[in-house]
C-alpha positions as CSV (number, residue, x, y, z in Angstrom):
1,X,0.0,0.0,0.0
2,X,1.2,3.8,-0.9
3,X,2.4,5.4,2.7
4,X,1.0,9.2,2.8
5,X,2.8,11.4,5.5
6,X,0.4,13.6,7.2
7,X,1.7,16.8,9.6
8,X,-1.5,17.2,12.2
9,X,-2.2,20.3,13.9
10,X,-1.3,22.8,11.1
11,X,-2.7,25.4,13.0
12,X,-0.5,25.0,15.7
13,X,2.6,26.0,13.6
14,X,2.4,29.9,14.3
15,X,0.6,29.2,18.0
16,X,2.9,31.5,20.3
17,X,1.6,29.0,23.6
18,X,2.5,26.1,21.5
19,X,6.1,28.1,20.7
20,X,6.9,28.8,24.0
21,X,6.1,24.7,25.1
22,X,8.4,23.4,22.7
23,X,10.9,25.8,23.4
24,X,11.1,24.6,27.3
25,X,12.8,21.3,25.6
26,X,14.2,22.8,22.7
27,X,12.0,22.0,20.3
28,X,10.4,23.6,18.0
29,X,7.6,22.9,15.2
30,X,8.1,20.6,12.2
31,X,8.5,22.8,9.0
32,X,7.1,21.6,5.7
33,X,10.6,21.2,4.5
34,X,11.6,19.1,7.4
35,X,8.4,16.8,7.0
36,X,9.5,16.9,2.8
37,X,12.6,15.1,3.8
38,X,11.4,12.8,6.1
39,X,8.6,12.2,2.9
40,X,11.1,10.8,0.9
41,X,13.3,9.1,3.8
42,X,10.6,7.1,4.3
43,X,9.3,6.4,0.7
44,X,6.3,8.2,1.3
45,X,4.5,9.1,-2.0
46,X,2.6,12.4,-1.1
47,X,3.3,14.6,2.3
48,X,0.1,17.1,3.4
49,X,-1.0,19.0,6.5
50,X,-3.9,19.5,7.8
51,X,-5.6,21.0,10.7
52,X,-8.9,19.3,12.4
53,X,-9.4,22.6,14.4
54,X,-9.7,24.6,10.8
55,X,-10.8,22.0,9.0
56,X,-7.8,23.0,6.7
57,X,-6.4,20.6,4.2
58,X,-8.8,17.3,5.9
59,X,-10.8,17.3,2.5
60,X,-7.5,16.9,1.1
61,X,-6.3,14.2,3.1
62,X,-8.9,12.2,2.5
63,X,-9.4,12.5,-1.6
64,X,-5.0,11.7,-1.6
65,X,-6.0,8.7,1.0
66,X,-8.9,7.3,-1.0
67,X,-7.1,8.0,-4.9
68,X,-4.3,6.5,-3.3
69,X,-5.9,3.0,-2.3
70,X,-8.8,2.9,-5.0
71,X,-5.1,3.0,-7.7
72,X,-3.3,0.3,-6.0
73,X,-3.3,-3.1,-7.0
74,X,-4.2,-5.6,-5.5
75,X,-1.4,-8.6,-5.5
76,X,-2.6,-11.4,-6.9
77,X,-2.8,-14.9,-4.9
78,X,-0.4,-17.5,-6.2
79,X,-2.0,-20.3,-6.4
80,X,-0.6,-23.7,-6.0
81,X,-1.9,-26.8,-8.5
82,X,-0.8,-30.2,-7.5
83,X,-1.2,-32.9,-10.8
């Protein structure tokens, strides 16, 4: 099955509270570049964000999720014949 990376919590990106959290363990919030690389570290095929709380990018998800699996082959069973 294609792997789809998916960054959660867009919204959260530019959230000063969120900021200053990571910050206390210096951290800070995954960039779209960052999340790029790890894409193709991985073998992912596509990598989106979205945000629940906006309802940005979810349609999106969902239509790359569903493309994704309804153009994927199925492997076919091998069958074993015994004469």
């Amino acid at each position: 099955l294609p792997i789809i990376l998916v960054g959660c919590k867009k919204d959260l990106r530019y959230d000063q509270k969120t900021i200053e959290e990571l910050h206390k363990t210096s951290q800070k919030p995954v960039t779209p570049e960052q999340a790029e690389d790890v894409r193709k570290k991985i073998g992912a095929q596509k990598y989106l964000e979205c945000s629940a709380k906006t309802n940005e990018g979810v349609r999106e998800v969902f239509e790359h999720a569903t493309r994704a699996a309804l153009l994927t082959r199925k492997k076919e069973k091998k069958k074993c014949l015994i004469l």
